[in-house]
C-alpha positions in Angstrom: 153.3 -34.2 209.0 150.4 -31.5 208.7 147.5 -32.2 207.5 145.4 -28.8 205.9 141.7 -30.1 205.7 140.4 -26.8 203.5 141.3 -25.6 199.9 144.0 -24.4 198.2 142.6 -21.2 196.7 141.9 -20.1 200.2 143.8 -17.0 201.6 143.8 -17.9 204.8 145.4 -21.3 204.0 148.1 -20.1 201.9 149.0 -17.2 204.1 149.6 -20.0 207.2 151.3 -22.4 204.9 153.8 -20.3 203.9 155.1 -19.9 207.5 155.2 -23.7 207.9 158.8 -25.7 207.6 157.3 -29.3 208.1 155.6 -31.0 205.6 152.2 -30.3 205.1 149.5 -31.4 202.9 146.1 -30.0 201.9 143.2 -32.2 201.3 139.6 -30.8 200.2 136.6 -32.4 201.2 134.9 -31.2 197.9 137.2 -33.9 196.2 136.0 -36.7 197.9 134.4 -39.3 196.8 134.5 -38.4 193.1 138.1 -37.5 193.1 139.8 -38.8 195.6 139.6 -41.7 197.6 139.7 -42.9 201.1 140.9 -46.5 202.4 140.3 -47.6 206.0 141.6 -51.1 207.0 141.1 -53.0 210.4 141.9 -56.5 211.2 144.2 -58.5 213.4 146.9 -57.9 211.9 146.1 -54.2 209.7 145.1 -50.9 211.3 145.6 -48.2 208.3 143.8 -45.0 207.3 144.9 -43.5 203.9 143.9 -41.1 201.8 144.3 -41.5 197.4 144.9 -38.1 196.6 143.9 -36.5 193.0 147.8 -36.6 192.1 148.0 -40.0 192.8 149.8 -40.1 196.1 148.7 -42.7 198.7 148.5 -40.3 202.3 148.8 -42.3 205.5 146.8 -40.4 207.7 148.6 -42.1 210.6 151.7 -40.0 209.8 149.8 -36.8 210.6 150.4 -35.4 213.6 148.5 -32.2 213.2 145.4 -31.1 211.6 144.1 -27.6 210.6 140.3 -28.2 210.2 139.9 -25.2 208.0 136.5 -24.4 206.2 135.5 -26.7 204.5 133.8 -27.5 200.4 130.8 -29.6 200.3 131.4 -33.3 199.2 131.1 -33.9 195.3 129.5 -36.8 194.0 130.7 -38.5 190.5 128.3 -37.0 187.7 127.4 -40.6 186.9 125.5 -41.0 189.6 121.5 -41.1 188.1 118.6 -40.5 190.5 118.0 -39.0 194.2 117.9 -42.0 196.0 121.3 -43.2 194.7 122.6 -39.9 194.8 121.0 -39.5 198.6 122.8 -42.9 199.6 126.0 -42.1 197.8 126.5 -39.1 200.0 125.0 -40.3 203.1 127.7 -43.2 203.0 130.6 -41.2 201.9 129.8 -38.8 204.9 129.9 -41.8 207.3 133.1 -43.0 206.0 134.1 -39.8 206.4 133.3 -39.0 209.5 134.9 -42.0 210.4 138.4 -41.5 209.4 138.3 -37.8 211.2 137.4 -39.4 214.9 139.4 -42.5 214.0 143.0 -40.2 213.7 144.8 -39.4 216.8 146.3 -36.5 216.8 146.0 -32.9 217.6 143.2 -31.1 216.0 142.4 -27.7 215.3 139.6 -27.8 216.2 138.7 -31.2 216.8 135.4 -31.8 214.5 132.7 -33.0 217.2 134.2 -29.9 219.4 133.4 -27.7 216.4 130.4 -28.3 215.8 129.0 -28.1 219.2 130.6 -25.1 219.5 128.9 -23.0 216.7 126.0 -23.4 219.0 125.2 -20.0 220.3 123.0 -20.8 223.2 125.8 -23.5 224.5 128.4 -20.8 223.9 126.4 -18.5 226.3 125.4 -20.5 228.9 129.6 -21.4 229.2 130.8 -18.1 228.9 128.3 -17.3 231.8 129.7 -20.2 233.6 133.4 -19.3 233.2 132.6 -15.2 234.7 132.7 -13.5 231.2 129.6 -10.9 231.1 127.1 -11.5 228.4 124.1 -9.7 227.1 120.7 -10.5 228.2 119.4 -12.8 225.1 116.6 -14.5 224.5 116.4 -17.4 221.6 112.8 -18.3 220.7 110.2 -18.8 218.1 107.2 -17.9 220.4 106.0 -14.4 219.1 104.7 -13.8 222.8 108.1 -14.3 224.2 109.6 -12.2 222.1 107.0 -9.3 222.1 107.5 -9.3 226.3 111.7 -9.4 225.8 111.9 -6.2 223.2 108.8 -4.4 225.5 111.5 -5.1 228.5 114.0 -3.3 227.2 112.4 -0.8 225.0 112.2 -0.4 221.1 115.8 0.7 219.6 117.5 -1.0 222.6 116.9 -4.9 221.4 119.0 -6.5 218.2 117.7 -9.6 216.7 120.5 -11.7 214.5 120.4 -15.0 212.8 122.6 -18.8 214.1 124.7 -18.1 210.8 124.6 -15.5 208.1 124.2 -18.2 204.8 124.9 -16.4 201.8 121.8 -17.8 200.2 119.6 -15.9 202.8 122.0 -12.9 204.6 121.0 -11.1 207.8 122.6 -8.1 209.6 122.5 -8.1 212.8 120.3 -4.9 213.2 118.2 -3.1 215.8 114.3 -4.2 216.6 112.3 -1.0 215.7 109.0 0.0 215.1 108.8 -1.6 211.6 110.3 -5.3 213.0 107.6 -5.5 215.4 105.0 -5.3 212.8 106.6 -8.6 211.7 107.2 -10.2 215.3 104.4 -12.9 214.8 106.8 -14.3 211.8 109.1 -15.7 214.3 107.0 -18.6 214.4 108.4 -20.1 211.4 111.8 -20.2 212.5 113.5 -18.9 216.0 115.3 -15.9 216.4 118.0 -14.7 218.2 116.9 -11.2 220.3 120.0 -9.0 222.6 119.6 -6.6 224.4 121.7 -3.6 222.2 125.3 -3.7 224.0 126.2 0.4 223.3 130.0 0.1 223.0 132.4 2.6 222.6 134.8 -0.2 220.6 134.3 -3.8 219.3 137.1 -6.6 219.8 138.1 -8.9 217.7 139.9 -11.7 219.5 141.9 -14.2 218.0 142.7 -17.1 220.2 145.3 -20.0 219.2 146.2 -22.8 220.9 145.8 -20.7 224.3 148.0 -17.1 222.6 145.5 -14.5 222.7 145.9 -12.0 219.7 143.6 -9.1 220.2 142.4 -6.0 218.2 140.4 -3.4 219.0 137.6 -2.1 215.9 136.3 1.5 216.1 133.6 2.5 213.7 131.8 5.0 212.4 128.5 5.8 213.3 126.7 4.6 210.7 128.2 1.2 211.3 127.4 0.6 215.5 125.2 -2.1 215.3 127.6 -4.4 213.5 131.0 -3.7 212.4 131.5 -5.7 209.8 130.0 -3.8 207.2 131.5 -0.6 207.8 135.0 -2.4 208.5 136.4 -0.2 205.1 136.1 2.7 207.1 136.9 1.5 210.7 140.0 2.3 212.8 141.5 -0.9 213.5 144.0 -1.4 216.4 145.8 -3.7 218.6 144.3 -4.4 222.0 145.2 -5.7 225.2 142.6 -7.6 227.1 142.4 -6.8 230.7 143.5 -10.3 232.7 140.5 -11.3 234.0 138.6 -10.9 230.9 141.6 -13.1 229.1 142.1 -15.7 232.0 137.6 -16.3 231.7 138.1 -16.4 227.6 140.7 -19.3 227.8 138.8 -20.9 230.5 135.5 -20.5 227.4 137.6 -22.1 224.8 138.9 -25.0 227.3 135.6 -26.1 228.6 134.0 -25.8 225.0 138.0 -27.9 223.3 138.8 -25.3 221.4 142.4 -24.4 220.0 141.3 -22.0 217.3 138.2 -18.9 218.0 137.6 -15.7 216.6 135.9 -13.9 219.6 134.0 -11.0 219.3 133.1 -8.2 222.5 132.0 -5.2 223.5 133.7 -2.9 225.5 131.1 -0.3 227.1 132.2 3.2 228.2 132.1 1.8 231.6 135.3 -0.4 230.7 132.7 -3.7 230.3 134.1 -6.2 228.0 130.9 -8.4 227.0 131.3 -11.2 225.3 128.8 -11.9 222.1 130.2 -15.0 220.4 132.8 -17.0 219.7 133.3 -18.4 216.0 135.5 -21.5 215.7 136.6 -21.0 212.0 136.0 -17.2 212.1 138.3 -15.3 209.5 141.8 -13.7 210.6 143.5 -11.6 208.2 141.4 -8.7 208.2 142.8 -8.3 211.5 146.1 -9.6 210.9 146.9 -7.2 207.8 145.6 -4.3 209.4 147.5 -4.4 212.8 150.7 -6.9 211.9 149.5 -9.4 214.8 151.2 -12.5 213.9 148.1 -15.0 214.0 149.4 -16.7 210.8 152.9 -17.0 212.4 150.9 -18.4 215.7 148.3 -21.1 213.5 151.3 -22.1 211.8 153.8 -22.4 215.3 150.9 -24.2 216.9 150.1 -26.5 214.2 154.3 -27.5 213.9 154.5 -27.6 217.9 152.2 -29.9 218.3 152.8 -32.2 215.5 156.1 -33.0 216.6 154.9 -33.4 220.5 155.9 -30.3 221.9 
């Protein structure tokens, strides 16, 4: 069995689903606790993890041999529940329970939670793909407004972006070019760090796909308003497939090994010089803008992964 840890109304979920022949079932963390339960039962002679379902089916988790660990929905809490301190503890123990029952299954995960999360970390992400011989741009993280005045002076105004950890729709950020007006503001850093690159002129972006070690890659040519950051000009961008020079794909498996990842959306640059530089990897990144555009067959590939390794191939 499959297990689809996301939500049904998801795109991306129902365009992999449809390719897979085994059973499958998706569960939403934004059900639990208030609508679906969770049952985990150790003892000399019991060892059982199930899942109660909003249907009313009782899901034995150790059945699953294969988890897509899709974005997830934030956990609900029954209405009932009066006050912030019960409300606080409610979630804090649902969480653990949680938690729990994900590290407690074994099976193959993609991506296993723990590897996930520590993998969303941009500095760790850098310092491996430094490691493993991909080139990277010269970055600095910091919340010291002295640091960061001495990195952009370095490398001149115009030629230093700055971006945020993660672009949370309740406070968005472009990645965008340090000029003469973001200086102005360089002593806010203090409030919260900042991620400063040296600007990475490109003469193409890649988007890289990576499943269970099949490397799907597309090439993303934009217009010139839209250098900086292609994803807000990717209406108007040329989308293509790619093929990674061997080195450059043999260093990005060895990145997604070291950091236990089966699933990445990889962005580079590729310079004029034929430099692919490597800028981040995202370990639930999106797909089918990539997919529809060049007919790559990463649904196909979650999917065949997903049913390969379930059954222990």
């Amino acid at each position: 069995m499959i297990l689809v840890v996301s939500f049904k109304d998801n795109d991306h979920v129902r365009q992999v689903t449809r390719h897979l022949t085994m059973e499958h079932v998706v569960v939403d963390v934004g059900w639990f606790p208030s609508r679906m339960g969770l049952s985990a039962a150790a003892g000399a002679d019991v060892d059982e993890l199930h899942f109660h379902l909003p249907d009313g089916r009782r899901l034995a988790l150790d059945d699953v041999g294969a988890v897509w660990y899709r974005r997830i929905r934030s956990m609900q809490l029954d209405e009932a529940l009066d006050g912030e301190t019960a409300r606080t503890f409610a979630w804090s123990e649902s969480n653990e329970a949680l938690l729990g029952v994900w590290y407690a299954m074994d099976c193959f995960w993609m991506n296993p939670p723990l590897a996930d999360e520590a993998a969303l970390r941009k500095i760790l992400q850098l310092r491996i793909a430094r490691k493993v011989g991909l080139s990277i741009p010269e970055t600095l993280v910091t919340n010291v407004p002295d640091e960061a005045r001495a990195f952009i002076a370095r490398h001149g105004i115009g030629r230093v972006i700055r971006k945020a950890f993660r672009n949370i729709p309740e406070a968005p950020r472009e990645t965008a070019l340090v000029g003469e007006a973001e200086l102005t503001l360089i002593d806010s850093v203090r409030f919260a760090p900042v991620i400063f690159q040296a600007f990475v002129a490109a003469e193409r972006d890649l988007r890289v796909t990576v499943v269970d070690g099949e490397i799907h890659a597309a090439a993303i040519l934009s217009d010139k308003d839209h250098q900086v950051d292609y994803r807000s000009g990717l209406g108007t961008a040329d989308v293509t497939p790619y093929t990674l020079p061997d080195d450059v794909a043999e260093s990005l498996l060895a990145l997604m090994k070291e950091l236990n990842l089966f699933y990445g959306a990889v962005d580079f640059r590729v310079t004029s010089e034929g430099e692919h530089v490597f800028l981040e990897v995202n370990p639930a990144g999106e797909f089918l803008f990539i997919s529809e555009r060049t007919d790559l067959p990463i649904p196909q590939s979650i999917a065949a992964a997903l049913e390969r390794r379930a059954s222990g191939r």
